[in-house]
C-alpha positions as CSV (number, residue, x, y, z in Angstrom):
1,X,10.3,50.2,5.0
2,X,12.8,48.0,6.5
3,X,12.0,45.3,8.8
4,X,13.3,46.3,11.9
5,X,11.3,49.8,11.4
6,X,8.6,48.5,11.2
7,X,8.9,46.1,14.4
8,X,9.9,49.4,16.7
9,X,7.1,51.0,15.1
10,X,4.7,47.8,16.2
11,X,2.9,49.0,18.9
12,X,1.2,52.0,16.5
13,X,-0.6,49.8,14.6
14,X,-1.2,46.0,16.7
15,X,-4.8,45.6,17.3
16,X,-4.3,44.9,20.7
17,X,-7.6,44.3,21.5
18,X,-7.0,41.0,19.9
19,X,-4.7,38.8,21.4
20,X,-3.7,35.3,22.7
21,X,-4.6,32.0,20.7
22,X,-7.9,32.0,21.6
23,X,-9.8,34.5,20.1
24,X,-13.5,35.8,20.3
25,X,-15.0,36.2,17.0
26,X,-17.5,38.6,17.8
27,X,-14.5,40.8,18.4
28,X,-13.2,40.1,15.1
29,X,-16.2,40.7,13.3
30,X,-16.5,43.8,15.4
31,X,-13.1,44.8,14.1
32,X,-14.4,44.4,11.1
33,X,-17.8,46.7,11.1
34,X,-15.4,49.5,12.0
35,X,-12.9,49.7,9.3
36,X,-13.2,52.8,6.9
37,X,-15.8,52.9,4.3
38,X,-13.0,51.6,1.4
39,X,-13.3,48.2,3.5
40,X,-15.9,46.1,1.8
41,X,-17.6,43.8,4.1
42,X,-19.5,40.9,2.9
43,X,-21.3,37.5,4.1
44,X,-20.0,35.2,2.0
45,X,-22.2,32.5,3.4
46,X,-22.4,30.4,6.9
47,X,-20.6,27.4,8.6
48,X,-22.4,24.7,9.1
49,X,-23.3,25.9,12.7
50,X,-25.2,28.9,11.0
51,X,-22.4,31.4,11.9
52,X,-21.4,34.3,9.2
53,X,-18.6,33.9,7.3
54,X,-17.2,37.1,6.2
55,X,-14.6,38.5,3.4
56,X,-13.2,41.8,3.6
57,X,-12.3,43.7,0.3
58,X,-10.6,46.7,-0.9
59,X,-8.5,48.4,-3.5
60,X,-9.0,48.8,-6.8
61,X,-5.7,47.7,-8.6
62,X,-5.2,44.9,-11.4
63,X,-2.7,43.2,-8.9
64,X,-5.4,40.3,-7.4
65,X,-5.1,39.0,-3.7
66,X,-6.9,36.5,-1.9
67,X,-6.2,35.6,2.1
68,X,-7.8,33.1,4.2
69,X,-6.7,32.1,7.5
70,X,-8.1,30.3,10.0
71,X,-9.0,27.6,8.1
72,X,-8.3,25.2,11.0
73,X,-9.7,26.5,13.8
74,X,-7.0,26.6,16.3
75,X,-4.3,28.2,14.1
76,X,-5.4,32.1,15.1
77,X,-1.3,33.7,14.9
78,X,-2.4,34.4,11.0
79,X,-5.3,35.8,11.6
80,X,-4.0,38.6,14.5
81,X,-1.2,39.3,12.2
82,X,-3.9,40.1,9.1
83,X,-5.4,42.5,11.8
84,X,-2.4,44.4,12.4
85,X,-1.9,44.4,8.5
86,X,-5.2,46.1,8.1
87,X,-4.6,48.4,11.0
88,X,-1.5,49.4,9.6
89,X,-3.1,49.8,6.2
90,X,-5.7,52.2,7.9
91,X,-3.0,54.1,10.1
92,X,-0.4,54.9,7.7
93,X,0.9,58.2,8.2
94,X,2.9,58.5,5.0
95,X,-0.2,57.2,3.0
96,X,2.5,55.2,0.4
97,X,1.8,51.9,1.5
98,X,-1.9,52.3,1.1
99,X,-1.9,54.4,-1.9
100,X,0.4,51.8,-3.3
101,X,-1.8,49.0,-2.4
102,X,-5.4,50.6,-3.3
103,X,-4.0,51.7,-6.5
104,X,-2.3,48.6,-7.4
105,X,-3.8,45.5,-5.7
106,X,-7.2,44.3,-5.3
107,X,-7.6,42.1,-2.2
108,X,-9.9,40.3,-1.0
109,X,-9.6,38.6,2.4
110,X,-11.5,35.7,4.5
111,X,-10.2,36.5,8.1
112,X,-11.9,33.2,9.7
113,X,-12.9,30.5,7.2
114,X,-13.6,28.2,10.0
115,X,-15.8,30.2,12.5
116,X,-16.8,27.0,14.2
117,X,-13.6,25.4,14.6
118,X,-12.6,28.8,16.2
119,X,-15.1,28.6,18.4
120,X,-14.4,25.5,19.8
121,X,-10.7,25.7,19.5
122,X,-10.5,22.7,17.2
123,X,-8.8,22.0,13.8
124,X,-11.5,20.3,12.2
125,X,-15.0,22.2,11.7
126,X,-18.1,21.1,13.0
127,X,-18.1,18.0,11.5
128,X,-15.0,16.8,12.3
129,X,-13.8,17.4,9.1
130,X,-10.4,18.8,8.2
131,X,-11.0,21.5,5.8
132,X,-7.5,21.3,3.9
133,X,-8.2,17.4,2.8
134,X,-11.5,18.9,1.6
135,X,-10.4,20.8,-1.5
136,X,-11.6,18.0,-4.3
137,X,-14.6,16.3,-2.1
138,X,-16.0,20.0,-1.5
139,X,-18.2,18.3,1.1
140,X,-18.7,21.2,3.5
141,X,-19.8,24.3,3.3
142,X,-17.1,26.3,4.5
143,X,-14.8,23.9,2.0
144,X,-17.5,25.1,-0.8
145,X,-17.5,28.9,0.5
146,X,-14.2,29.0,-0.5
147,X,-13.7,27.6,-3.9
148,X,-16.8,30.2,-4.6
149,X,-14.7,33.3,-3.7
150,X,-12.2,31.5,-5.4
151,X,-14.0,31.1,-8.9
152,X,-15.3,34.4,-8.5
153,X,-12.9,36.7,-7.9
154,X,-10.0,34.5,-10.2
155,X,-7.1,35.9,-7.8
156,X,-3.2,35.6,-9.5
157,X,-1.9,35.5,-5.8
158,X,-3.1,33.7,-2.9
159,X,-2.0,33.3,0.7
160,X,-3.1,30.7,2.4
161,X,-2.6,31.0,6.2
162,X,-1.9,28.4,8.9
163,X,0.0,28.0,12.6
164,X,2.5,25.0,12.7
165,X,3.4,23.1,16.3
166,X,6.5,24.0,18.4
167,X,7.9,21.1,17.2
168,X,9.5,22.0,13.9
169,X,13.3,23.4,13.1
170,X,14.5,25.5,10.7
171,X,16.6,22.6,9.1
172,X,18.9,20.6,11.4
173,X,20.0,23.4,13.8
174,X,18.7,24.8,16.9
175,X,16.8,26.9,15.9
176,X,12.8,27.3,15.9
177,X,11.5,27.8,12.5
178,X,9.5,30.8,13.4
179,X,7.9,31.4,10.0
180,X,7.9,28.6,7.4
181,X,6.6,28.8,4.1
182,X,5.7,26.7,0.8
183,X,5.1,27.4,-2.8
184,X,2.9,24.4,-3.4
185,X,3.5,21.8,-5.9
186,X,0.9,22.1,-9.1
187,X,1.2,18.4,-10.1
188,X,2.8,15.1,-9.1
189,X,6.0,15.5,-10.7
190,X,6.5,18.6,-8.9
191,X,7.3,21.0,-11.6
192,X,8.0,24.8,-11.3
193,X,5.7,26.1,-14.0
194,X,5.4,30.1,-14.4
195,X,2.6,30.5,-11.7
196,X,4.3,27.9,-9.5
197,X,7.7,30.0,-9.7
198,X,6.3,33.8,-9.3
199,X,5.3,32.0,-5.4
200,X,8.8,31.2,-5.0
201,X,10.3,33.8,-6.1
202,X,7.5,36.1,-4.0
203,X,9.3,33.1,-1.0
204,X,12.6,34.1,-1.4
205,X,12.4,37.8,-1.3
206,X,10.1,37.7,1.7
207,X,12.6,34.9,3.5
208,X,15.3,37.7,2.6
209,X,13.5,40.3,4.3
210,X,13.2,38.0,7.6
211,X,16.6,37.4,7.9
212,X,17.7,40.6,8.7
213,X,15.1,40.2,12.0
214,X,14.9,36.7,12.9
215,X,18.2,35.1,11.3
216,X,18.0,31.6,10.8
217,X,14.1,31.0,11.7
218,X,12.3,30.7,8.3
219,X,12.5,27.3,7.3
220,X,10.7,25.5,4.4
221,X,7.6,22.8,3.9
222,X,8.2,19.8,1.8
223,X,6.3,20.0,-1.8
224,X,4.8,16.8,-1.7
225,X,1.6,17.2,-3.9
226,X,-2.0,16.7,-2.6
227,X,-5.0,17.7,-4.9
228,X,-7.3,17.6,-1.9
229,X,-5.3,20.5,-0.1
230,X,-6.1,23.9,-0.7
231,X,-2.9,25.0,-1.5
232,X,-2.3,22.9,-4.4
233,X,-5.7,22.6,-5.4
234,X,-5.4,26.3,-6.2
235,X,-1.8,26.3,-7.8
236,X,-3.4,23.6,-10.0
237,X,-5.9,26.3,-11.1
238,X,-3.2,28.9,-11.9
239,X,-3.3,31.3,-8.8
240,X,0.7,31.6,-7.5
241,X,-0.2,30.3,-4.0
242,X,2.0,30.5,-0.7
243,X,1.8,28.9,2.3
244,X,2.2,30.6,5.2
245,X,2.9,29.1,8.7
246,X,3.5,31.2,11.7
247,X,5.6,28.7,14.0
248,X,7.2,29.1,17.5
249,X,9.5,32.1,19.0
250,X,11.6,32.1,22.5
251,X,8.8,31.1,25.1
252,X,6.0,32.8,23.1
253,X,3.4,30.4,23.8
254,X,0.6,32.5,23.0
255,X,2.3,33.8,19.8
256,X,1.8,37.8,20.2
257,X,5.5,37.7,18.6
258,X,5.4,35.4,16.1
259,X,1.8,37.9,14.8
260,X,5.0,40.6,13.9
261,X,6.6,38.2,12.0
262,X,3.8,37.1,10.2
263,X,2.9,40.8,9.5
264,X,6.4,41.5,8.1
265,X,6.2,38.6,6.0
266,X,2.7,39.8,4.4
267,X,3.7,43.4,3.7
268,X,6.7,42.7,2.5
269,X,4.8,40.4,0.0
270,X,2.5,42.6,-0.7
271,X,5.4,44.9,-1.5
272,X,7.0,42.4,-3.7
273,X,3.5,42.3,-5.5
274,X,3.4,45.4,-6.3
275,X,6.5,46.4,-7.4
276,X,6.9,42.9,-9.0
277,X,10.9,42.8,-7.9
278,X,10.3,39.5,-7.1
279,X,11.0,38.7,-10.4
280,X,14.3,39.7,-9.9
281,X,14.9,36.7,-7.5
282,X,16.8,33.4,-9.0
283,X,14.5,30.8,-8.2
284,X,17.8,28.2,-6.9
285,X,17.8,30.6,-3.8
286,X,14.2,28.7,-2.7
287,X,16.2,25.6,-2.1
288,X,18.5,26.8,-0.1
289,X,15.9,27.9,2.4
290,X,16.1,24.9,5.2
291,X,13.6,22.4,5.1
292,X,11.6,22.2,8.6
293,X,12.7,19.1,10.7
294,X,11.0,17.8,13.2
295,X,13.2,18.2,16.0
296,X,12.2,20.1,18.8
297,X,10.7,19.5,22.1
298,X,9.0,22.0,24.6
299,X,11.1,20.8,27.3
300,X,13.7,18.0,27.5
301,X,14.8,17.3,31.1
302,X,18.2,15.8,30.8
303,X,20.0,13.7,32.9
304,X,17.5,12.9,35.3
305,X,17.6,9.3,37.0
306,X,14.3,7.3,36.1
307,X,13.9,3.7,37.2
308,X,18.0,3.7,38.5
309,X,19.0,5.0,35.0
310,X,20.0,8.2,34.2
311,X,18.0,9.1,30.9
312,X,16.5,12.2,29.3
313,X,12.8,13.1,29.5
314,X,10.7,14.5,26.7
315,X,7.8,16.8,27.3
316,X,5.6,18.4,25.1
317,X,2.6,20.4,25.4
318,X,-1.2,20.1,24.7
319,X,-3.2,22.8,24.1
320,X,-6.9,22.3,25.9
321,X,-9.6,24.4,25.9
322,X,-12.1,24.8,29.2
323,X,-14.3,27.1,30.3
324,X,-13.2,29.5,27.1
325,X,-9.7,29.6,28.3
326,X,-6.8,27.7,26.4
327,X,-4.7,25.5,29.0
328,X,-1.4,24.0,28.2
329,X,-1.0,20.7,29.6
330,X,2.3,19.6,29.7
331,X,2.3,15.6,28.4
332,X,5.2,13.1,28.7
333,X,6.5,11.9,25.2
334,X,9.0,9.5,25.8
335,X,12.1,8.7,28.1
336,X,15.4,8.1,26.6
337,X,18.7,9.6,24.7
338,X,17.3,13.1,23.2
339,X,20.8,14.2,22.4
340,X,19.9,14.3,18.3
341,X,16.4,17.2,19.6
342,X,16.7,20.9,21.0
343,X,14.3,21.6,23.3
344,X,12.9,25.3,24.0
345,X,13.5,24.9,27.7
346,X,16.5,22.2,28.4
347,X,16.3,21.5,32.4
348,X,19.6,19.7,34.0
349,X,18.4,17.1,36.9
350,X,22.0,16.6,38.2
351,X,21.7,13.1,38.3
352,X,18.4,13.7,40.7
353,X,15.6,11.0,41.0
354,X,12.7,12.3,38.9
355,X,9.0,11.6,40.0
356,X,5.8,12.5,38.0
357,X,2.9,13.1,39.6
358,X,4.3,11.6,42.4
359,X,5.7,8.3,41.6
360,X,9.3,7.4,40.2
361,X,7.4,4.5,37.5
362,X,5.5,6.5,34.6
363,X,4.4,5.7,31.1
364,X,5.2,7.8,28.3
365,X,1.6,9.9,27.5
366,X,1.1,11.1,30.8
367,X,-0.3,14.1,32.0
368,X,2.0,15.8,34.3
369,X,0.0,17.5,37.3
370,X,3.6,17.6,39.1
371,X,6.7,16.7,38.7
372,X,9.9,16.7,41.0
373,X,13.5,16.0,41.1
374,X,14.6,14.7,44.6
375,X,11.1,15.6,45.9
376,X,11.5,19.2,45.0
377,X,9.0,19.8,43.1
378,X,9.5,22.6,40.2
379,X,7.0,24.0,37.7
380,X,6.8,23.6,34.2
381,X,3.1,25.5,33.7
382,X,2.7,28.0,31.2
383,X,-0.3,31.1,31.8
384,X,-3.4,30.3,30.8
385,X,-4.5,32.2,28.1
């Protein structure tokens, strides 16, 4: 189905229950419980906080899947967008999507690897420990969880599932890269071996698809190689592994657009999988999908005078959870000549005097609780989701 189908179509099958960035996993697990009886639940095993881990299986194909997102705690776009992908698998008028998939795919699906870190909104789990740099120590259980159902089920595909920061580009243009992905290097050298390639080629075809939605927002991770991430851990091992990493769109902060994207980009793969087109794509096209540059700002105030001077003003925000609700604190990141960034909301001070929390002499790191031009205060507060 095309692309832009499928996005007028959205609303039909979003799980709308489940939404925001921070999200309650008893309502996942709920969600869960209450898929059809083809939808094999399992306890995999427990976090080390003692909480259920669960995968989700179905089909009965030779194609074989495996998802996990959520492996870093507060990166949940991936996991509403898997949601909608199973709720779209369920509601499926036509039936040929999930005919094609239960006949031709098993998959096999970890929603939230990192319960804890979910909980508490962090990246780490409950040891502080960054699951992704865990991949050769296997030192925690959720790290250990995973290479299990890994071993076990011996998958040909996998799709590993992360959120990036607002910061990143699509390659030198401004533009946010919305959806960025990676075929991860096997080896040091960096080669494209046969597994290594079907991942790219899956890449190109899915980056394809995207385009004709979100035209210039797919951008590309650099294929550095790191035997303690997952990703290349697993390429190593001879499973054709992508990275996925749902990034920012036009002042969706708490990413309920970004979860369509995400969705498009796994059916269509899923699509690619099992018609196996993909090998049809020339694997050159992967390169010319633009690396992601660091280059964007939440909010560059420009030409504001600070100190006498007229100078730009860089402002980013931190995400801070209290009281169960995710707060964005805008945070000062540095006064100068931002003319090389973009910014996702560009504010013109006219030449005005700019104060922060009330004073005209600030250090770069502060947390804004107001800020004015010319003592006119203005807001730069997002909700609070």
């Amino acid at each position: 189905m095309e692309a832009q189908q499928l996005l007028n179509n959205y609303s039909a099958f979003k799980v709308e229950e489940i939404k925001g960035r921070y999200l309650s996993y008893e309502m996942i697990v709920d969600y869960l419980k209450n898929l059809p009886a083809y939808f094999n639940l399992k306890i995999e095993g427990t976090s080390v906080l003692s909480e259920n881990i669960y995968s989700i299986e179905f089909g009965n194909g030779p194609k074989k899947i495996l998802m996990w997102s959520q492996m870093h705690g507060n990166e949940s776009t991936t996991t509403k967008a898997v949601l909608d992908l199973l709720e779209y698998i369920v509601t499926d008028q036509n039936d040929d999507f999930k005919n094609s998939v239960l006949e031709f795919c098993t998959i096999k699906i970890i929603l939230v690897l990192n319960p804890d870190g979910l909980k508490n909104y962090t990246r780490v789990n409950a040891k502080e420990v960054d699951l992704n740099r865990d991949s050769s120590n296997q030192t925690q259980p959720e790290s250990q969880l995973l290479r299990k159902v890994f071993d076990e089920f011996q998958p040909e595909y996998a799709f590993n599932l992360h959120d990036q920061r607002t910061i990143f580009s699509a390659g030198k243009q401004n533009k946010p890269a919305t959806v960025s992905f990676l075929a991860p290097a096997y080896n040091e050298a960096r080669e494209v071996n046969k597994v290594r390639k079907k991942a790219m080629q899956i890449i190109i075809a899915m980056n394809n698809y995207l385009q004709t939605v979100i035209p210039g927002q797919v951008g590309r991770y650099d294929d550095s190689f790191n035997i303690n991430c997952v990703g290349d851990y697993f390429q190593n091992r001879g499973a054709s592994t992508i990275l996925f990493e749902a990034g920012h769109f036009a002042n969706d902060y708490d990413r309920e657009e970004t979860r369509k994207y995400i969705f498009l980009s796994l059916y269509y793969g899923l699509v690619e999988i099992i018609t196996s087109d993909y090998k049809n794509q020339n694997i050159s096209d992967y390169d010319k999908i633009p690396e992601n540059e660091k280059l964007f700002y939440d909010i560059i105030i420009k030409n504001a005078e600070v100190n006498g001077v007229i100078k730009d003003v860089a402002i980013q925000y931190e995400e801070n959870l209290r009281s169960n609700r995710l707060h964005w604190i805008p945070k000062l990141q540095g006064v100068g000549d931002f003319e090389e960034f973009f910014a996702h909301n560009t504010v013109n001070a006219k030449n005005k005097i700019l104060r922060i929390n009330g004073v005209k002499n600030f250090e770069n790191e502060t947390y804004i609780e107001e800020i004015s031009l010319n003592n006119e205060i203005f807001s730069i507060k997002l909700t609070n989701s």
